[in-house]
C-alpha positions in Angstrom: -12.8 53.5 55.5 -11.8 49.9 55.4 -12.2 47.4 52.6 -11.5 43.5 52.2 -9.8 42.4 49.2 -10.2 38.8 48.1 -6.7 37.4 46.8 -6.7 34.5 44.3 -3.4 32.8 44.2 -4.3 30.9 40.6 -1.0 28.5 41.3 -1.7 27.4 44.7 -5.7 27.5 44.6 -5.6 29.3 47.6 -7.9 32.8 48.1 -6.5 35.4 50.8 -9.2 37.9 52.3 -6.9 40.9 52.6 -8.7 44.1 54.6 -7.3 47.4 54.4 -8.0 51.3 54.4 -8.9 52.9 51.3 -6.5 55.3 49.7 -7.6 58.7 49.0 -8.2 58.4 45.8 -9.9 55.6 46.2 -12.2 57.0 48.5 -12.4 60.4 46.3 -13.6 57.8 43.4 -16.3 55.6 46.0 -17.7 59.3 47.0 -18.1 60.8 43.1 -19.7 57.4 42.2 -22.0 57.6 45.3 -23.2 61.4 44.2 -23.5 60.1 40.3 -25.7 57.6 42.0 -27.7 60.2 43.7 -28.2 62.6 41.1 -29.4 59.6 38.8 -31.6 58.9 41.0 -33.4 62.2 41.6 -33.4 62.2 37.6 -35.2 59.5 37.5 -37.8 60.2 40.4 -38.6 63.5 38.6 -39.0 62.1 35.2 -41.7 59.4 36.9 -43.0 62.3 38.6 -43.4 64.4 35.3 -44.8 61.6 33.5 -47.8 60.3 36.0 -48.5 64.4 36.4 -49.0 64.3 32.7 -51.0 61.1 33.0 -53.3 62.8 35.3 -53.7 65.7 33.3 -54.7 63.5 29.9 -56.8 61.3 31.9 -58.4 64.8 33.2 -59.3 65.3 29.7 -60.4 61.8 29.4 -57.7 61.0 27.0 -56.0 57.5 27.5 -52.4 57.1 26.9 -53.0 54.1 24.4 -55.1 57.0 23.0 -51.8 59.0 21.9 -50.3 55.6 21.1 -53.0 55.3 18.5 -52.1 58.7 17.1 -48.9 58.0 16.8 -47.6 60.2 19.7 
C-alpha cells in the first residue's frame, strides 16, 4: 500500500510530495482504525434501529415521544 507524504521545507517555502509504501506497522494501525470504524458504525446502525422499533411500538400504543418528554422520560 502506497502513500504520498507532503514535505514542507519551512526555510525554503518549498513543499515535496514524497510517495512511498506503508510500513507494517503502519498498515497494522490503518487496518485496526478501519475495523474501529466498522464496528462504530454497526453500533450506531443498531442503536437507530432500536430506537425507531421502539418508536413504532409507542406510536402502536398511540403514545408520542414528546408524550414521554412530557413525563419526564
Amino acid at each position: 500500500m502506497k502513500i504520498t507524504e507532503r514535505i514542507y521545507d519551512a526555510t525554503s517555502g518549498k513543499t515535496t510530495d514524497v510517495e512511498r509504501e506503508l510500513k507494517p506497522a503502519e498498515i497494522a494501525a490503518y487496518q485496526a482504525a478501519e475495523q474501529e470504524a466498522a464496528i462504530r458504525k454497526a453500533a450506531a446502525e443498531q442503536e437507530a434501529q432500536i430506537k425507531a422499533t421502539a418508536e413504532a411500538k409507542l406510536a402502536a400504543l398511540g403514545i408520542t415521544v414528546d408524550d414521554l418528554k412530557a413525563l419526564g422520560l
